[in-house]
C-alpha positions as CSV (number, residue, x, y, z in Angstrom):
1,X,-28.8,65.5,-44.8
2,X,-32.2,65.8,-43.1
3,X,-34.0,68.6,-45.4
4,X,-37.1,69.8,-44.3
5,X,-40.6,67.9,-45.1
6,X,-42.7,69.6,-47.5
7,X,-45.5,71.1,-46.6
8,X,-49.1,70.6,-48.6
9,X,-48.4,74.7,-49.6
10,X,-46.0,76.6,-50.5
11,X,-44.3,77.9,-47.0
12,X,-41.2,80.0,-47.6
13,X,-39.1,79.5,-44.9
14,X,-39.6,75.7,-45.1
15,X,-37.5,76.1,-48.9
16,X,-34.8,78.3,-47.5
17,X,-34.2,75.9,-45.0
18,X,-34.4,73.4,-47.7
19,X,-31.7,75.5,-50.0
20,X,-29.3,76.2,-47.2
21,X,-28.9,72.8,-46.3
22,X,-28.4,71.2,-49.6
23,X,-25.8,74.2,-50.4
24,X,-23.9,73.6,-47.1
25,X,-24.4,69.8,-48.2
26,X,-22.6,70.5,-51.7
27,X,-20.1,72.4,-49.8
28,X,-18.6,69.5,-48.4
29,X,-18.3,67.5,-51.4
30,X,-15.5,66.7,-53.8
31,X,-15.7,68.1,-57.1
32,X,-14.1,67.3,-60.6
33,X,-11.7,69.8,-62.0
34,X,-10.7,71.9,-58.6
35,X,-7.7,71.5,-56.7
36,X,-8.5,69.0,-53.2
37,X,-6.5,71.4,-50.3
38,X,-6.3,69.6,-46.9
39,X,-5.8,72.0,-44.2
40,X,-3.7,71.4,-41.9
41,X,-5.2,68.8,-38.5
42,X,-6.8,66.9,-41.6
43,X,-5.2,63.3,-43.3
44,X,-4.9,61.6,-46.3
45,X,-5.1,58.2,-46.0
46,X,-3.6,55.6,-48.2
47,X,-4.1,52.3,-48.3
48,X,-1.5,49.6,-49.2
49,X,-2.3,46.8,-51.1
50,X,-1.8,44.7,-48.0
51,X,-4.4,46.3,-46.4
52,X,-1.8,48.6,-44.2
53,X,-3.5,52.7,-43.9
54,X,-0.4,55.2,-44.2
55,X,-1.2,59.1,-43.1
56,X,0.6,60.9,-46.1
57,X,2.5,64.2,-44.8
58,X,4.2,67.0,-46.4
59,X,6.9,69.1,-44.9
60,X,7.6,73.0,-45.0
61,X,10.1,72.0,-47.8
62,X,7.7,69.8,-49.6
63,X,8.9,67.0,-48.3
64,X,6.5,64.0,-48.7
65,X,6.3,61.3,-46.3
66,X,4.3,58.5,-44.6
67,X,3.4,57.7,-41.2
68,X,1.4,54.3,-40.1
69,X,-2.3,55.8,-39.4
């Protein structure tokens, strides 16, 4: 995130900028307490202990399952 540098006085459109970037920012992290939905085109990742990365699936019938990623 690149906000906007702060001008000596107060300039108006310089903090919108500023707000709208750290909200679209805050969009995109993970938060406590909320459900994580992956949509589809997007992984999950796991990693074995062995150091192996599985892409973890789910079918229409809620089938889980793992494919090498």
């Amino acid at each position: 995130m690149n906000l906007p540098k702060p001008k000596p006085e107060y300039d108006y459109a310089n903090e919108v900028e500023a707000r709208r970037q750290i909200e679209e920012a805050d969009r995109q992290t993970l938060k406590r307490n909320q459900d994580l939905v992956i949509p589809v085109g997007q992984r999950v990742i796991l990693i074995s202990p062995g150091g192996y990365r599985y892409a973890l699936t789910v079918s229409d019938g809620g089938a889980l399952s793992t494919t090498p990623a």
